[in-house]
N, C-alpha and C positions, 0 to 999 in steps of 0.2 A: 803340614796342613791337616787340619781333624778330619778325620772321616766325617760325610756327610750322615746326617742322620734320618733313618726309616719312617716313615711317614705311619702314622698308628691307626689303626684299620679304623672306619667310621661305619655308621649305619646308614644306608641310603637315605633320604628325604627328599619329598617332593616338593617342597618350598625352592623357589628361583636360590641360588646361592648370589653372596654381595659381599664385597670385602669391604671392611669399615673403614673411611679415609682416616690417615694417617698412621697407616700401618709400616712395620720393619718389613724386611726382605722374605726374612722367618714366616711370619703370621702370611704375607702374601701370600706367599708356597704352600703355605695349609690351604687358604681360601681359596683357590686354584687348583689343588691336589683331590680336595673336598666337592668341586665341582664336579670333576673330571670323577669322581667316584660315585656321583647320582647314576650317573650314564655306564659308567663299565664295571662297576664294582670292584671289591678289593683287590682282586686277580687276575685282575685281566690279561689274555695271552697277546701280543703286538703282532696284528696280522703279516702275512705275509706280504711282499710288493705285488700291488695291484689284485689281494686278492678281497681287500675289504669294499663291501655293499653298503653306502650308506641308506640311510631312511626312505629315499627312493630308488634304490635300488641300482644308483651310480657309482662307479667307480671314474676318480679323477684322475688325471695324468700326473699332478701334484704326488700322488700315492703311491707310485712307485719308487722313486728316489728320498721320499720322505719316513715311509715305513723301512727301508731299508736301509737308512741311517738310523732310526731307534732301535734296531733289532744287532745292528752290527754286521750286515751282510751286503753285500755289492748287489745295486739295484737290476741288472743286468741290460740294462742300455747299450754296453757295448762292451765287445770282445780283448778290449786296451784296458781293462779295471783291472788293476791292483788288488789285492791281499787288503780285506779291510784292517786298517793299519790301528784301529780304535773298537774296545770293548765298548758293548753296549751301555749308554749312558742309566738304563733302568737295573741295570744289574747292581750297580752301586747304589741303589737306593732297596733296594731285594723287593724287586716286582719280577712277576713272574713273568719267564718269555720260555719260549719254546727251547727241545731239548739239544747241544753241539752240534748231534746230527741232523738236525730236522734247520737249523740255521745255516751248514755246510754250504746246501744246497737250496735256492731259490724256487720253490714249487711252480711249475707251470700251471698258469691262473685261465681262466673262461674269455680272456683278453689279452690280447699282443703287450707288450711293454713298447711304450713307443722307443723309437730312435732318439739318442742323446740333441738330432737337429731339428726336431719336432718338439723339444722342450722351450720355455720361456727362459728369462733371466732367474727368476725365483726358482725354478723349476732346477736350473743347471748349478744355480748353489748348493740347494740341497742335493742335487747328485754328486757334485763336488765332496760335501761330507759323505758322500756312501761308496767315496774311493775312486769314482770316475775320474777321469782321466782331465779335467781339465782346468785350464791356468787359471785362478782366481782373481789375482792383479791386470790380465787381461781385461776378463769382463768386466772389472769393475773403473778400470779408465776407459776401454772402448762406450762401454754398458750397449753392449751390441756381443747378444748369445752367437756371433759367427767367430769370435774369438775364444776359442778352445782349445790344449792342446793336442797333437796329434804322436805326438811322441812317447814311445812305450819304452822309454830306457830309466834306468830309477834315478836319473835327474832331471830336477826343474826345466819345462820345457819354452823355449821363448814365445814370448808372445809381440803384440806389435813396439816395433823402438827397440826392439830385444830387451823389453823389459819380461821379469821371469818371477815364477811363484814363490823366488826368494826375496824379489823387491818388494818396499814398498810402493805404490803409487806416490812418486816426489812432486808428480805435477797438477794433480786434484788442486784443485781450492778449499780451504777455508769454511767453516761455517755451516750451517742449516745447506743441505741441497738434496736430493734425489738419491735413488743410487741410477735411475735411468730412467728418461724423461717419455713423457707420455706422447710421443710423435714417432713416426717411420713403424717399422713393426710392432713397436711396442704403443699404438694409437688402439685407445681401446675406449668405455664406456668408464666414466668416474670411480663408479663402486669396483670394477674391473683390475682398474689402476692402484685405486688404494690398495684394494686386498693383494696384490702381488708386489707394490710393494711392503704393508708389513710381513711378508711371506720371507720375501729376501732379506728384511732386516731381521726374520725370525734365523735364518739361515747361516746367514755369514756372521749371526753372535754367536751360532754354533761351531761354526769353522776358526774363529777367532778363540776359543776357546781350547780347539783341538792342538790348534798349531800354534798357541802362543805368541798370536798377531795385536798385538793392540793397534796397530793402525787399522787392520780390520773393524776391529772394536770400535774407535772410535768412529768411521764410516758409517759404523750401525747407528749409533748414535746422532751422528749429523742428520741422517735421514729423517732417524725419527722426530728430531724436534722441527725439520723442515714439514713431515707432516700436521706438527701441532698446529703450525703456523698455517697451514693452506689445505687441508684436508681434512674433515673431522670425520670421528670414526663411524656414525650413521651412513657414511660413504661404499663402507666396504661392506661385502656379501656376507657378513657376519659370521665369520670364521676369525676366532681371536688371534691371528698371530703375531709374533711379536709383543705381545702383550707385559712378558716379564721385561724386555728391553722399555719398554715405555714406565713400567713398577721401575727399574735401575735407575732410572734418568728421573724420577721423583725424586727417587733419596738421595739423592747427590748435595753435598751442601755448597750453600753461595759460594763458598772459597774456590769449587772447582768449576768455574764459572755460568753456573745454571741459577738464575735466579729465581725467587722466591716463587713468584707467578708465574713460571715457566716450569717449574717445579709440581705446581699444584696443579696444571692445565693435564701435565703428564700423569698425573694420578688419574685426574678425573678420563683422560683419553683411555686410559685400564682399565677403569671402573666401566666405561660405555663395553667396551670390547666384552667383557666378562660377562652384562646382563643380558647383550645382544643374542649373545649366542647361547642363551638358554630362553628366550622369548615363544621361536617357533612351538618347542616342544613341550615347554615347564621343566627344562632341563636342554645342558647343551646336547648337540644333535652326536654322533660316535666319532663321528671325522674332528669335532670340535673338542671332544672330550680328550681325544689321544694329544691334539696340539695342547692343550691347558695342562695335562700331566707330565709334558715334555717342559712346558715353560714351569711349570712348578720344580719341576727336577732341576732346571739350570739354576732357577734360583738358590735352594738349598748349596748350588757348590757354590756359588758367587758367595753367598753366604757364611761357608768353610772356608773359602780362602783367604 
């Protein structure tokens, strides 16, 4: 596989960034990388969990299992994490993060880290990538965050059916669907729902990636074209995620059964995500910028491989 290759430092500009339809995975990852570098510039250091401030002065619970899968460090949700088992995904692209030692160890932030049972589904994926402890094939046939594992021995631990983090899910359906439907806990407001689901399918293309899950992968995939189909992205609180899995699912050719116009729908759902989230500010907002530098980064290795 080629080494990915470093993204070449740009000069900031305060024109909205727009990636031109019918672009490669490559030119994406620039237009994406290029965004993401209005807002943080060429070096930016990857805050710690829960310790970044956005624009008003909030930190989200998303933040803490999310910055501590970019950094390579266990979010500290709970006392059952594992050895982050995965080098930071920016380090292969040579962006700057903080120094072994200052990564070792998770700073205690101005805010509690919540509990891993106070997390969402979106929420438990990404802590999933940041070494937590819990089954992924669980949640994603239950799609109920009480299916976790509880087991701290270094094998796969069962989930319901005694299905384990080694199975696939054999009993999912087919086709365009959710990863978990908007009723019982997960009943929330439209834009709510959308944005946590691109969140999770931002998530689990990461995890699918780690652990060399294509069924994952493909998961992600169902989701997202389920959103093209019944969700548009003006729905969601304009936070791009997901956004490069929506760019993949463009360039797919007919042969792998994404058609033309389902193709192009998927372009245009990246193109909305990308301009939304630099609207408020004339640029995207920091929380928005670190997601688009993370999906520009995935792409580059989708890209290499």
């Amino acid at each position: 596989m080629t080494a990915p290759t470093s993204f070449a430092a740009r000069k900031p500009k305060t024109a909205l960034r727009v990636a031109p339809m019918h672009m490669d995975r490559q030119a994406w990852a620039r237009a994406l990388h290029a965004a993401s570098e209005q807002t943080l510039g060429t070096a930016p250091v990857i805050p710690a969990p829960g310790s970044l401030r956005d624009e008003r002065g909030s930190t989200l619970s998303i933040d803490w299992p999310f910055f501590a899968a970019l950094a390579g460090v266990n979010a500290g949700l709970s006392q059952n994490a594992a050895p982050h088992p995965h080098p930071p995904l920016q380090t292969q692209l040579q962006l700057q993060i903080p120094s072994e030692g200052e990564r070792a160890v998770v700073p205690r932030t101005a805010r509690r880290a919540p509990s891993l049972e106070q997390l969402g589904f979106d929420e438990r994926l990404w802590a999933a990538a940041a070494g937590e402890p819990i089954d992924v094939d669980a949640l994603l046939i239950g799609g109920d965050p009480s299916n976790i594992s509880t087991n701290t021995g270094p094998g796969p631990s069962p989930g319901p059916n005694n299905i384990t983090s080694n199975e696939p899910d054999q009993r999912a359906g087919s086709g365009p669907r959710p990863l978990f439907a908007q009723s019982g806990r997960y009943q929330s407001a439209i834009e709510v729902y959308t944005e946590r689901l691109l969140c999770a399918v931002h998530a689990l293309w990461r995890l699918a990636r780690l652990h060399n899950r294509p069924d994952w992968r493909d998961r992600a995939t169902a989701c997202s074209l389920w959103l093209i189909e019944h969700l548009q992205p003006d729905n969601a609180t304009n936070y791009p995620w997901g956004v490069h899995v929506l760019v993949d699912l463009a360039q797919q050719p007919v042969t792998a059964g994404v058609s033309a116009s389902t193709a192009a729908a998927a372009d245009m759902y990246a193109q909305s995500l990308l301009h939304n989230c630099q609207v408020s500010h004339g640029r995207a907002d920091v929380r928005s910028a670190w997601v688009l530098r993370d999906a520009a980064a995935e792409l580059m290795l989708s890209h290499h491989q």
